[in-house]
DRENPA-3360 file (N, C-alpha, C; in nm, 2 decimals, always signed):
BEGIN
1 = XXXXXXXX = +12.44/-3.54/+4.43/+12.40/-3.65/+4.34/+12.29/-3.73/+4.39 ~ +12.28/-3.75/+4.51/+12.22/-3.83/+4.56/+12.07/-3.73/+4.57 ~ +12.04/-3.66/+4.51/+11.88/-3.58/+4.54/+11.88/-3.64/+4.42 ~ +11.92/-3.60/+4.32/+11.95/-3.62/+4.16/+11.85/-3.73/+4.15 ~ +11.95/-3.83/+4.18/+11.91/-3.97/+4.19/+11.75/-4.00/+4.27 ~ +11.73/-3.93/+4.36/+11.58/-3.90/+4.44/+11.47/-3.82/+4.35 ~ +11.55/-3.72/+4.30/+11.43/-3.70/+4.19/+11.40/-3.75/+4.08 ~ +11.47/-3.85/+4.06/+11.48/-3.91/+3.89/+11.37/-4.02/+3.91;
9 = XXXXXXXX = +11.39/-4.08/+4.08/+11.29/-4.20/+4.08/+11.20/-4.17/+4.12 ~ +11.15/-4.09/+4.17/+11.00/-3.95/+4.21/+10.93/-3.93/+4.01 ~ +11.00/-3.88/+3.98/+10.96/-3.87/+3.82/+10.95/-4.00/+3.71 ~ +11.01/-4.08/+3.72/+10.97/-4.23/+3.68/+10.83/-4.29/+3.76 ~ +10.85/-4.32/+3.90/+10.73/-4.37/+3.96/+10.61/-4.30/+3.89 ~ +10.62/-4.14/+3.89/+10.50/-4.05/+3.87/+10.42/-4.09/+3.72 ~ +10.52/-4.12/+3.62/+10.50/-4.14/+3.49/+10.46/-4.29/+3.46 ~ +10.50/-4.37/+3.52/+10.43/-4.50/+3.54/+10.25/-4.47/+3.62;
17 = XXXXXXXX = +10.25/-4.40/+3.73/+10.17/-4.37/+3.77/+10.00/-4.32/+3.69 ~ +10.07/-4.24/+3.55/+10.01/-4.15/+3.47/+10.00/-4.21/+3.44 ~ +10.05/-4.33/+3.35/+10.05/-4.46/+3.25/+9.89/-4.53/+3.29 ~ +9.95/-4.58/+3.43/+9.83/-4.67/+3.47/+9.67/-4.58/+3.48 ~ +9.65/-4.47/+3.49/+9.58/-4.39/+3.51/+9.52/-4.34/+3.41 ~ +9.62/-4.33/+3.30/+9.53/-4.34/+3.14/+9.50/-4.46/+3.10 ~ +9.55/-4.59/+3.14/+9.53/-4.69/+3.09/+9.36/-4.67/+3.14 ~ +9.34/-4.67/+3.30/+9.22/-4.74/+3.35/+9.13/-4.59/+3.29;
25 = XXXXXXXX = +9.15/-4.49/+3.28/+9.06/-4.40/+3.21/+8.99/-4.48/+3.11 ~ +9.07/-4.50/+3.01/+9.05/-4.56/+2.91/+8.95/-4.65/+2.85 ~ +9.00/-4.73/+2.94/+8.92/-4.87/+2.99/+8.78/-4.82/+3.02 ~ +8.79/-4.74/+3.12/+8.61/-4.71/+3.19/+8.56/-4.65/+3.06 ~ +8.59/-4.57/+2.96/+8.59/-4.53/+2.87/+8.51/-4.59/+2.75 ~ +8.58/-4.70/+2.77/+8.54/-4.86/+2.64/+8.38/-4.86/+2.73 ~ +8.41/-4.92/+2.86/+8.29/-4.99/+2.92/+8.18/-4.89/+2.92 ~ +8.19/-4.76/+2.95/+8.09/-4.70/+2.94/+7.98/-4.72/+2.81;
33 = XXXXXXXX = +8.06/-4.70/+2.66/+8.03/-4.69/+2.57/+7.99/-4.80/+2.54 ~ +8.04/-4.93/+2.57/+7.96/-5.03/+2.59/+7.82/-5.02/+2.62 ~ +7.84/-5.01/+2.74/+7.70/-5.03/+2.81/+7.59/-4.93/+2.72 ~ +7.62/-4.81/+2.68/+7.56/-4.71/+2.63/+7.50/-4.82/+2.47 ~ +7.58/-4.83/+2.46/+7.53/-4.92/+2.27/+7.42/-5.07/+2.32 ~ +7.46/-5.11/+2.42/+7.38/-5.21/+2.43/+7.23/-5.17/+2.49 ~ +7.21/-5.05/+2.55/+7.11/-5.02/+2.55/+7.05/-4.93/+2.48 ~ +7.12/-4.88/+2.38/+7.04/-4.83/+2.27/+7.01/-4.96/+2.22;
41 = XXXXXXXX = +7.07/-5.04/+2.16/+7.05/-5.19/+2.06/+6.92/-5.28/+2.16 ~ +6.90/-5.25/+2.31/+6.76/-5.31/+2.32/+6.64/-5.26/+2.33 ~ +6.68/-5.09/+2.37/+6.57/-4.99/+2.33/+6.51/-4.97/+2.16 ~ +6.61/-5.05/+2.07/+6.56/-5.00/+1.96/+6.45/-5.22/+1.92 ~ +6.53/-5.26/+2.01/+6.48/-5.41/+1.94/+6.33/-5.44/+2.04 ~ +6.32/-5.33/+2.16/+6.18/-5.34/+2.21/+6.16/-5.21/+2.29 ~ +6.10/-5.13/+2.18/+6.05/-4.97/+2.24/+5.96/-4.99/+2.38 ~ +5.93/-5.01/+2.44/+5.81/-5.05/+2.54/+5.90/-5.10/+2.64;
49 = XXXXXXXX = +6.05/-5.12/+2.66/+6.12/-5.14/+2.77/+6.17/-5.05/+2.79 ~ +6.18/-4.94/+2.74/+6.28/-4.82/+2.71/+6.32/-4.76/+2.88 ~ +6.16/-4.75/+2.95/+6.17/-4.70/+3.06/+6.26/-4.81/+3.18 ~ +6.22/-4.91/+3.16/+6.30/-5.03/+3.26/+6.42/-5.02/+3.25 ~ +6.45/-5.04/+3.07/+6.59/-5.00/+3.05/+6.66/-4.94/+3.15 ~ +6.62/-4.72/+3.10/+6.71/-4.71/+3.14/+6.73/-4.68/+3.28 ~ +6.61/-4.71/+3.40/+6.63/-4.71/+3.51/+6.75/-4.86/+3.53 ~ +6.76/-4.95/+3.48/+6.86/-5.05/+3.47/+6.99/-4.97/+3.45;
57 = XXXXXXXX = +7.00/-4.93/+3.37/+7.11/-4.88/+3.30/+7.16/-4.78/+3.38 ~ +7.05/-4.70/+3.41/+7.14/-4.53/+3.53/+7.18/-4.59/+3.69 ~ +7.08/-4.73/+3.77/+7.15/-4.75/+3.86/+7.26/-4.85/+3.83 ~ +7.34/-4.91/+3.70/+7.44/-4.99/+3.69/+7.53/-4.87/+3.71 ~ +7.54/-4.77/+3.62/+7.64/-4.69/+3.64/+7.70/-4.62/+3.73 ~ +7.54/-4.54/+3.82/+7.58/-4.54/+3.94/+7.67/-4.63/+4.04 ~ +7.66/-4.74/+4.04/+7.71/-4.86/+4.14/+7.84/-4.88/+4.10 ~ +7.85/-4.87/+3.92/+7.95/-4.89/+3.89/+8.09/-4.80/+3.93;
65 = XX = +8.05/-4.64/+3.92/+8.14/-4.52/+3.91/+8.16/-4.51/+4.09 ~ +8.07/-4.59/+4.15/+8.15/-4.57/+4.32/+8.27/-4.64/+4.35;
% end
């Protein structure tokens, strides 16, 4: 009984584990698309920054995803 009991709390911890794991997927998920819409929405309100943009934009993500 007592493995029983060792495996039951092995497989709860693990699914809480998953939980938090799709939660923060998620999350990075939102923010990405975020960031993605806001720099379409300033590339469209000043074409002529497009390139600053998205060198702004590719090293946030970089920094961000380390």
């Amino acid at each position: 009984m007592e493995i029983a009991k060792l495996i039951a709390d092995v497989q709860g911890m693990t699914a809480i584990a998953v939980g938090l794991v799709l939660v923060w997927a998620l999350w990075n998920c939102y923010r990405l698309w975020s960031i993605g819409g806001k720099f379409l929405e300033g590339a469209a309100r000043q074409p002529e920054m497009v390139p600053m943009l998205q060198v702004k934009m590719l090293l946030l993500l970089v920094c961000w995803t380390r």
